[in-house]
N, C-alpha and C positions, 0 to 999 in steps of 0.2 A: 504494500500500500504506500506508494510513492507521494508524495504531497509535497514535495520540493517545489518552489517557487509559487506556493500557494499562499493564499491571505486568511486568517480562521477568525473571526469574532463569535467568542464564546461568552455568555452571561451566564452569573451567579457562581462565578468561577472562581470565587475566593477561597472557598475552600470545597471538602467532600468528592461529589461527583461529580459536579462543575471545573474541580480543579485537576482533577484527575483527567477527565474529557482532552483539557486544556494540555497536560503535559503530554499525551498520551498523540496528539495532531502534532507536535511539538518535536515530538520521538519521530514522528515518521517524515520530520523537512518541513511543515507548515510556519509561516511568522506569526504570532498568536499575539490578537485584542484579547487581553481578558476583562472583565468588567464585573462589581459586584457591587455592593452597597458600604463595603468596612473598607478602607484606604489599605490601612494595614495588612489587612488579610492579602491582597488584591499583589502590595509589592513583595512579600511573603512569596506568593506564590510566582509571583517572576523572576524572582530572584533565583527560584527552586529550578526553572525552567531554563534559565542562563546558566547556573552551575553545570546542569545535564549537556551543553552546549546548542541549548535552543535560544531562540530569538522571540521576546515577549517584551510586550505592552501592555500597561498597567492605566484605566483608565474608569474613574469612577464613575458609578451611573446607577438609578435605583430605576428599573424597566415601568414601575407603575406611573411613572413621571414621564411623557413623550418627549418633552422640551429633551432628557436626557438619553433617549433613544437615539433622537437624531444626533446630537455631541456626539455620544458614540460610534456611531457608523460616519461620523465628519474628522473622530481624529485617525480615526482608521485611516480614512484616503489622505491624510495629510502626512501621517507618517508610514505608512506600506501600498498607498496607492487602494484601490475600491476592493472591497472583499471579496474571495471565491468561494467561501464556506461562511455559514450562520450556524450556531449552535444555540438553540436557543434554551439554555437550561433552566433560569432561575423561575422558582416556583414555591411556593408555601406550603410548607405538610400543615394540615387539621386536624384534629378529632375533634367534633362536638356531636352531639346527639340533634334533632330536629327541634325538640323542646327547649334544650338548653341553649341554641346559636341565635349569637343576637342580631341584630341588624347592621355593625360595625363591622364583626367579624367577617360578616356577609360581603361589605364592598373590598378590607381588605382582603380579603381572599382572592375575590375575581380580581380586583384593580392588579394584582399582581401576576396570577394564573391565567388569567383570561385573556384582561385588556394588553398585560405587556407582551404576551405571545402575540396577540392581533397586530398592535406598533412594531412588534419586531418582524414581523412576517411582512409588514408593509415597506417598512424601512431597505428591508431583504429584496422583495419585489421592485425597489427603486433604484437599488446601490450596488446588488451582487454584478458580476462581469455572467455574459453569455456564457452557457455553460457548467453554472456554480451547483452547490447542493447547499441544501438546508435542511439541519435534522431540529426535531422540536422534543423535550423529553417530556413522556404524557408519565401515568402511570399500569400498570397491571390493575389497580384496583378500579379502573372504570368496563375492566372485564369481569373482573369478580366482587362484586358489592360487597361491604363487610359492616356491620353494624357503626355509627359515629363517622361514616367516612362520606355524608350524601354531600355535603359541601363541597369537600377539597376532590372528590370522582368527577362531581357535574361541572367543575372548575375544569376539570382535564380532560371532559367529553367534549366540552367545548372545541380545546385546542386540537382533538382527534379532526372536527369537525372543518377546522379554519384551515390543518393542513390538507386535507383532505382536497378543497376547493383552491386554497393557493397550488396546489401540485397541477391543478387543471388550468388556473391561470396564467401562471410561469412556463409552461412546458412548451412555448412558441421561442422561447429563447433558452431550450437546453439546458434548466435550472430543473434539480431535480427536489423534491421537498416530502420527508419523509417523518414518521413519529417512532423514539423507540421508547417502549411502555417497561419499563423495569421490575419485578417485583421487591420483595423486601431486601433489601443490601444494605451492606453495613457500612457505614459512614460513621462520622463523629458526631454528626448531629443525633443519628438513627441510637448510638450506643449511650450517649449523653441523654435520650429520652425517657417518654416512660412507658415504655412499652413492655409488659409482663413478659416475663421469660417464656409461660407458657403458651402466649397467641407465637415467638419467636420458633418453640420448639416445634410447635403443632406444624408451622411452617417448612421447618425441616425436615418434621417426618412426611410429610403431603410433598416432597420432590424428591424426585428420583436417582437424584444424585448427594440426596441426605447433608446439605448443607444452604446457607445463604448465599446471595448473589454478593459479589465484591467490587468496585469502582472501575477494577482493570474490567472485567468483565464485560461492562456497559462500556467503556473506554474503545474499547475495541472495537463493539459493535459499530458503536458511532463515527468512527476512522474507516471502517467500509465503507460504511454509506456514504462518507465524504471523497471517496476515492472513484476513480475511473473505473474500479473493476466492481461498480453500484449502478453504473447509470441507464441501467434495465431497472432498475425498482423505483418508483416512484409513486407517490400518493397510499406509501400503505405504512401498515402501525406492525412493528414489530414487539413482540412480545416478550422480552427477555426476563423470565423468570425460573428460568433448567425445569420447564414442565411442569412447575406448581399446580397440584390440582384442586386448590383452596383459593 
């Protein structure tokens, strides 16, 4: 998976699986925007990326903000020229029950999951070169419903829904626009949470390869799809969760 002389702008890629994404394009030749909401986190992780002998750009931006959409895909072509890849990671995990989620939580959720996927799909649509890919990370859980999850699922059915129609409206200019839907992976966020060990373990035993998904895992998927040897797949949601049948 060659991506030498390629441009990647990934969001919410300060840390987890955003940043893993990021090194992981980085690994294979791409010059990587990374973009996330913490400054710190953001030079942290370009710094990690320059060590490895990658080339990274560190530039702030919080996606529910469009003013800072555009910033981002504008330092982009000021410092590596117009992008050939979009990674559009940053997204907000939830749990609330239907009862308990208030109407706050409500806009932030989408204002983040929803709208900033849409601004970035557009931003994408305006600014990639002929030819680009864009991946969007949905999740598994808008294929398997699970109790506390109707918020943050129909946040990410959404974006199923926007890649879905951007792959049809892009595809006149050889941009390809795809979703990979991850299941439970372990991140610092994911392990920092509070997620009982037995919804984790139940998980493990329900895959058939008796463990959780890991950052390279999804890292990798996403550097396909961003590569030459992807651009037969277009407009579809891949599932990467090793066959979870929960």
């Amino acid at each position: 998976m060659d991506l030498h002389n390629r441009v990647a702008i990934v969001t919410g890629a300060g840390q987890g699986m955003g940043r893993g994404i990021a090194a992981k394009l980085a690994e294979y030749g791409a010059s990587v925007v990374i973009s996330g909401r913490t400054e710190s986190k953001l030079l942290e992780a370009a710094r990690e990326i320059e060590a490895g002998g990658g080339v990274a750009l560190a530039v702030k931006a919080d996606v529910s903000i469009v003013s800072d959409i555009k910033n981002l895909f504008e330092e982009c072509r000021k410092y590596f020229g117009p992008p050939d890849i979009m990674v559009a990671n940053a997204g907000l995990s939830y749990s609330s029950s239907l009862s308990e989620t208030t109407e706050e939580e409500y806009y932030k959720v989408f204002d983040i999951n929803a709208k900033g996927t849409f601004f970035c799909l557009k931003e994408a649509g305006l600014r990639l070169k002929d030819g680009g890919s864009v991946v969007v990370i949905s999740s598994s859980t808008v294929i398997h419903p699970k109790n506390g999850m109707s918020l943050y699922s129909s946040s990410k059915a959404a974006v199923n829904m926007m890649t879905m129609v951007a792959a049809q409206e892009l595809s006149a200019r050889g941009i390809t626009v795809n979703t990979v839907s991850p299941g439970l992976t372990i991140t610092p966020a994911m392990e920092a949470g509070d997620l009982p060990n037995e919804f984790k373990q139940a998980i493990i035993e329900n895959t058939p390869f008796n463990r959780l998904g890991t950052v390279e895992d999804i890292a990798e998927i996403v550097a396909f799809l961003c590569s030459k040897n992807a651009k037969w797949i277009n407009g579809r949601n891949i599932v990467a969760d090793g066959g979870c049948l929960i």
